[in-house]
Steps between C-alpha positions, in 0.01 A plus 500: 500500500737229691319423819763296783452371827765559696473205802711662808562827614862499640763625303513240212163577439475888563828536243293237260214767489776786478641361135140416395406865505851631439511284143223464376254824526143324467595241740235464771589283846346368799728415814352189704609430813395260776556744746274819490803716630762540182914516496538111562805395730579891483222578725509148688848408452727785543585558887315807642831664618658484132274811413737572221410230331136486582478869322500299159114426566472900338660389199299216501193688590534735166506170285158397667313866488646500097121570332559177270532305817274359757581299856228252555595377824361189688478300228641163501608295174466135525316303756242672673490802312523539097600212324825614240332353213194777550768768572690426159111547338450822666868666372692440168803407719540399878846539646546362856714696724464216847864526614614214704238415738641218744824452742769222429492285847824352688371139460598389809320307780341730804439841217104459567581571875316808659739796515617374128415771216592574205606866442222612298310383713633726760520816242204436399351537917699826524416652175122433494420276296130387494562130437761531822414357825609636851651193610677632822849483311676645822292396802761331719753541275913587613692400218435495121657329223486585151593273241650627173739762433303766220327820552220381622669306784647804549182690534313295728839519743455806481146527601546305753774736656339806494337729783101692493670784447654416152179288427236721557545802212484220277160331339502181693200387666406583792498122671853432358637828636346374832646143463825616402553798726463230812730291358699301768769370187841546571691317327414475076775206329493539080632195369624402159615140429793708248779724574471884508656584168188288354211681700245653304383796697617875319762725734240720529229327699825299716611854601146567650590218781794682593240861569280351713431660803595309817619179314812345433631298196761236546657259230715178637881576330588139500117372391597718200823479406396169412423681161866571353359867358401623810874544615566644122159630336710686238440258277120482527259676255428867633146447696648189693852637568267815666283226690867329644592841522200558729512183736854511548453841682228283715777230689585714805292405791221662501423731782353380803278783522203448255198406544472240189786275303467446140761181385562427215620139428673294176527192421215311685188324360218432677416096533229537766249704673532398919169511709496698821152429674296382151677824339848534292741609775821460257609419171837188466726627208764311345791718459630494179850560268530627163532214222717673276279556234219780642324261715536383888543123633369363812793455776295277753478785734222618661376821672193573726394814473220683739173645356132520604438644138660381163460689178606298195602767193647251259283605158185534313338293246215559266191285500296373235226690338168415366520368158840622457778272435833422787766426528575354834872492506491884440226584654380765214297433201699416177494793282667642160569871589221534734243293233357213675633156358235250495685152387784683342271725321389863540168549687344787309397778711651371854834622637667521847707786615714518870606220743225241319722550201853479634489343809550719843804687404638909427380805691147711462660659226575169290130477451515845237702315228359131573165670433602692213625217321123338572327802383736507192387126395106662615547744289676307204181254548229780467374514154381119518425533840208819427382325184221324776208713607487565901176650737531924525598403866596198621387615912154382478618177368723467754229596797302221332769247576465598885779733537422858647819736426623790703549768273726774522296663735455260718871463533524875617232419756706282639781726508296785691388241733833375592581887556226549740628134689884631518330881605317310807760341616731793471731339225555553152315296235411174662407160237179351567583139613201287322276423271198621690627843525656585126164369330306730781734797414487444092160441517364856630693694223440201192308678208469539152870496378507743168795323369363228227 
């Protein structure tokens, strides 16, 4: 019987367990997670008005109620919690599932500043995260600026334009529905330091600006005409000829009328975060040309531009793990088909599947065939791999080291609980904000799980 921890339960690692049972019928596997709430960045990621998207947590959900897998949540891996090597004791194989767990900065002087965030950071506040700190992101705050020009620049724009009412049917927490429905921001700038027909956000979630109630979206002509396919996109691949397509319909002045301004803005990168009153106030860019060859060159110019809050979106990058090897320039670990390279050589029984594999890039759905090819190597692996003798069940080992799992059950606690919280406040399904409250919640429905 193949036993496999699977470390992360996010989509990388939930599709990992899928294959395991899929392939190989005696498989048996336990899902850590950190966390003791499942789903990854789809719970804590995903913005709470793309309920669409969000529905994937019930595909998700049947991989983690499948009878040959269990969800151990609140159980760290590493420092503090159970050192890797014991995990690879406890399970014939150990694939980790970690994503990419750290922002890319700006590098450039003032970005420590009060006001300056990175956006994770500020998902993280509105979609209840327990490690998440309520920082007072928009106290005294008129103008934003978001750095980067991807979907999640576009989400937290977004976010920052909307109104209670569209807010409030979602799961959000309570305090950041409070925060953001007394918003005093007017004015949100999303800058890229490229032209528009190199943007990486999809048509889809650009279109959303242009739906939002009481807000207008305006894009400078000139600023972007200095990219020679936004007068002619016809040449561009399809998704970026629809993006042009999309902003050049955004260059008529917007109307005076609404209440908020989205811009969006090309060809400036940021060289420094200003101080207003010990707090960034603006952000200097240096506007910028195309090179000729993909990239941008510096033109000497420079650009103040207004904002009490600054959200950088420029990346992701992994982080080392425990006793795993890194590569640093990557930022993932080096693998051979999802088997761990120690030195150049295989590591038997350790793989990586997801973002920690190959690097922060693709869609949710990416993570199915990255972690089929993982589970393929797994399973490829096995017969050595079960030739060593394991404990029956490797959870009171586990307890021993210190860690104290939510089960299943505890998980639906917390989903009752944060049902009765949304019920008395009159809203949907509301997220418990903290630590404090999710262990409370899992904690009165924990028992014996009857899945081995």
């Amino acid at each position: 019987m193949l036993r496999v921890a699977v470390v992360g339960s996010g989509p990388s690692g939930c599709y990992t367990a899928q294959h395991l049972v899929q392939l190989d019928p005696g498989a048996r596997v336990d899902v850590l997670d950190r966390l003791p709430c499942p789903y990854g960045l789809v719970r804590y990621g995903v913005a709470p008005d793309h309920e669409k998207i969000k529905s994937l947590q019930g595909s998700l959900r049947t991989v983690l109620e499948h009878k040959r897998v269990r969800f151990l949540g609140a159980v760290p891996v590493g420092p503090g919690g159970v050192p890797a090597a014991r995990l690879r004791e406890l399970y014939h194989a150990v694939v980790y599932c970690v994503g990419a767990a750290t922002d890319r900065h700006l590098g450039v002087p003032g970005e420590e500043l009060p006001g300056s965030w990175s956006a994770t950071e500020f998902v993280s506040w509105y979609s209840a995260h327990p490690d998440a700190a309520d920082t007072g992101f928009l106290r005294g705050v008129r103008s934003a600026v978001v750095v980067g020009v991807g979907n999640v620049a576009v989400d937290v724009t977004r976010m920052l334009a909307r109104g209670e009412g569209e807010l409030r049917p979602t799961d959000m927490p309570h305090t950041a529905l409070t925060a953001l429905a007394a918003s005093e921001v007017t004015e949100i700038q999303m800058v890229g330091r490229r032209g528009p027909s190199q943007a990486r956000f999809t048509t889809k979630e650009l279109r959303e600006l242009g739906t939002l109630p009481d807000t207008a979206v305006h894009v400078d002509a000139a600023e972007a005409a200095l990219d020679p396919a936004f007068a002619d996109p016809s040449g561009l691949p399809p998704p970026r000829r629809r993006n042009v397509e999309v902003l050049r319909g955004w260059t008529a002045p917007p109307r005076p009328d609404a209440r908020r301004l989205i811009r969006l803005r090309f060809f400036l990168r940021p060289v420094e975060l200003l101080a207003v009153d010990g707090r960034v106030g603006a952000v200097r860019f240096e506007r910028t040309a195309p090179d000729g060859e993909g990239g941008v060159t510096g033109t000497g110019r420079f650009e103040d531009v207004e904002g009490q809050l600054v959200l950088r979106s420029v990346g992701y990058r992994g982080v080392p793990l425990e006793g795993l090897p890194f590569d640093a320039a990557t930022g993932t670990v080096p693998h051979l088909a999802g088997r761990v390279l120690r030195g150049g050589a295989v590591a038997p029984g350790e793989y990586v599947a997801g973002w920690i594999k190959r690097g922060p890039t693709g869609v949710i759905g990416t993570n199915r065939s990255c972690a089929k090819e993982t589970v393929t190597s797994l399973l490829q692996d096995a017969p050595a791999l079960t030739a060593r003798t394991l404990p029956d069940d490797p959870l009171p080992a586990l307890r021993a080291e210190g860690a104290n799992p939510v089960l299943w059950q505890g998980w639906e606690s917390v989903e009752r609980a944060e049902s009765r919280l949304g019920a008395s406040l009159g809203r949907g399904v509301v997220k418990l904000p903290d630590w404090e409250s999710l262990l409370t919640a899992a904690r009165e429905g924990d028992g014996a799980d009857p899945r081995p």
